[in-house]
N, C-alpha and C positions, 0 to 999 in steps of 0.2 A: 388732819391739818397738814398741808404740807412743811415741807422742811427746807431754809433758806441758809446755805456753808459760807459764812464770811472766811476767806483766804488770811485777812485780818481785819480787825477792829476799825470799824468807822464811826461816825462823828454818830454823838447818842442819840442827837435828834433823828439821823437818817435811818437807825436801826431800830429805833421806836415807832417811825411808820414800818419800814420792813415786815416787824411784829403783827402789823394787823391782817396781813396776807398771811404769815405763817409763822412757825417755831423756827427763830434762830438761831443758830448755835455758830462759836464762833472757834476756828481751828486754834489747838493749843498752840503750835510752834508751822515754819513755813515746811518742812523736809516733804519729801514725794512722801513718805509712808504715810506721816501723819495725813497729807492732804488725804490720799486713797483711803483711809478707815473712816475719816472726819467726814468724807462726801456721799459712802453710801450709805442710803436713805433720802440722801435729799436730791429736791427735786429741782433748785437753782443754787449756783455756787457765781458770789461777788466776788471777782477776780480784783488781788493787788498784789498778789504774787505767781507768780509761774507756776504752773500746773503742770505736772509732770506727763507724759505721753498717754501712758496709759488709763489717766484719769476718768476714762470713759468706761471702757474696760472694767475698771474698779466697783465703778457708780451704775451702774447701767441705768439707774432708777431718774438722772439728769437730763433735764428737758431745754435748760437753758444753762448758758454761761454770759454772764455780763464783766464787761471790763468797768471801774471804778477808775475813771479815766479816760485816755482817746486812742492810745497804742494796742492792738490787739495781738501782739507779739508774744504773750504769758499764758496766750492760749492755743492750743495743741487745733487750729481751724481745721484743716485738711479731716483729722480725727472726730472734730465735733458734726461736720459733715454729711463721714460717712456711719455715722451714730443718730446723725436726724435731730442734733440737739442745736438748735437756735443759739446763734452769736454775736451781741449784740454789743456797743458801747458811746461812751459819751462827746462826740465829737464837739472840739473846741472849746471845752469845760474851765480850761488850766490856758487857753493862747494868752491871754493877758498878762497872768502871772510868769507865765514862758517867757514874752518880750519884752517884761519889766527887767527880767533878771538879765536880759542880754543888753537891754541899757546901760546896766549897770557895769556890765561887762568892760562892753565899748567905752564908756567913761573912764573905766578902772584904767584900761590897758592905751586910751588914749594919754593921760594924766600923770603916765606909771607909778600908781598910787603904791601899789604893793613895794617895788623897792624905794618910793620915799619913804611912806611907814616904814619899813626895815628901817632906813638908814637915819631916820631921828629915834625908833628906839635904843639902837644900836651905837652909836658916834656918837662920842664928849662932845663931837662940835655942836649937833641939834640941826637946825635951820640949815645954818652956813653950810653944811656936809649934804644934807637934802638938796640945795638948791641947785646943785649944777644938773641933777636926776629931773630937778620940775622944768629946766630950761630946755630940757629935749621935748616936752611933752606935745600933744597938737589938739588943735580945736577940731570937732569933729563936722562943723559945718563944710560943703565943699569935696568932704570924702567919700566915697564910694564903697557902701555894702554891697554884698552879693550873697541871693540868699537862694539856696540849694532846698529847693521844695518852698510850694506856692498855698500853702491850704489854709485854717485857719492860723497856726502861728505864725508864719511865714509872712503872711498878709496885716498882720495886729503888728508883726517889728515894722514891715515898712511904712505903715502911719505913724509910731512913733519917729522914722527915722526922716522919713520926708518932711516931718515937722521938727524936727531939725537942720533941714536945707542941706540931707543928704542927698545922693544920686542912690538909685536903688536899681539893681538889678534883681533879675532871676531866671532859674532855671527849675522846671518842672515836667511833669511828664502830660500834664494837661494842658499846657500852655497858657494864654492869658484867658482870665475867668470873667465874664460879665459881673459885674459890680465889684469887682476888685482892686483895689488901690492902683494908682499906674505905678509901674513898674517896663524897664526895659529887659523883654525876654532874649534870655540869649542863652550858646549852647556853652557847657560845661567848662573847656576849657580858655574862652572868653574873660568868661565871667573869673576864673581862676585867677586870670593872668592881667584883670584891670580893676580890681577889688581891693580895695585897703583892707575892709575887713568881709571875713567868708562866710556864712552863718549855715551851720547844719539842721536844716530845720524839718525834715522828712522822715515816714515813718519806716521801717527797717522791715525790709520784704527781702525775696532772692535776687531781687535788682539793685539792692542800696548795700546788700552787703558788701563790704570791702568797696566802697566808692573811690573814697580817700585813702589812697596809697602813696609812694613814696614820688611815684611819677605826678602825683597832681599838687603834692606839697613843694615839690619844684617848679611845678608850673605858676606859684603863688608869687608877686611880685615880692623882691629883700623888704623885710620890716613888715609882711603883712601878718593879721593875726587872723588865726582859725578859732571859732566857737562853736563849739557842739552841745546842741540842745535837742537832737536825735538820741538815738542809739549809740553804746560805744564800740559795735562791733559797725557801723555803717563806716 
């Protein structure tokens, strides 16, 4: 029977079917050792944590790596590659929940919910001390997102946001996609410098790392805010 290395613990129903393809077993703790003891013998390892380089190496016995997820960045590609072991994962799984939380965002940081909370738990006054914080606040209709990578999360915020009578840009390495929300594509520092808010929505390769630097957080118009729902080395 084969042998299926959970990286960690997944929801019991999905590891209850896992069971009928093979014997699970699920790593004690994340560290590179534990993963490289935990993995040989088995023949597919469910990626939720980073897999240390040499993981192949360790296991020779693995035929597959699946990401439990959409970012394939926890696993060692180039290595799985030149090992012949299949890489596989779940694209667009989580964009909902992604662009839910970046609504959430945009509200929070339109609203400045954060220091009015502060400042009615904080202040005898209550209210009266809050409110000069709620008088700066702004509607987000009219504003301009700009969203840095166009794929499934990227494309799930700008339905949300066009359905709020935002303006929505983007910038991608694919350009605009048939069947994709409209969206005006533009090139990077555009988009920086006419965006109320910036959304990091792209997955983290040798091209996204270090994107956002100090030179582009200049280029972002006084008062805009940056959200990162990428990577946090992009």
């Amino acid at each position: 029977m084969a042998r299926i290395l959970l990286t960690q613990a997944i929801h019991p129903a999905a590891q209850a079917c896992l069971a009928e393809f093979g014997e699970v077993r699920v790593a004690a703790d994340t560290s590179p050792d534990t993963l490289r003891e935990s993995a040989s013998g088995c023949s597919v390892v469910v990626v939720r944590a980073a897999l240390p380089d040499d993981i192949f190496d360790a296991a020779p016995s693995l035929v597959g790596a699946v990401r439990h997820g959409a970012g394939v960045d926890m696993i060692p590609v180039e290595a799985a590659t030149a090992h012949g072991v299949l890489v596989a994962n779940v694209p667009g799984v989580n964009a909902h929940t992604v662009a839910e939380h970046v609504l959430l965002s945009l509200l929070h940081l339109a609203r400045r919910r954060g220091a009015v909370q502060a400042r009615l738990q904080t202040s005898p006054a209550g209210w009266a001390a809050a409110r000069a914080l709620a008088d700066t606040g702004f509607e987000l209709p009219g504003r301009t997102i700009g969203l840095i990578g166009y794929g499934h999360v990227g494309q799930a915020i700008a339905r949300l946001c066009s359905g709020l009578a935002m303006r929505v840009l983007a910038h991608s390495r694919s350009g605009p996609r048939a069947g994709a929300p409209a969206a005006e594509h533009v090139q990077l520092r555009a988009l920086l410098s006419r965006s109320d808010f910036v959304v990091l929505a792209c997955p983290l390769t040798s091209q996204t790392r270090g994107l956002i630097g100090a030179a582009e957080l200049a280029a972002m118009r006084p008062g805009a805010c940056l959200i990162n729902v990428a990577r946090g080395p992009v």
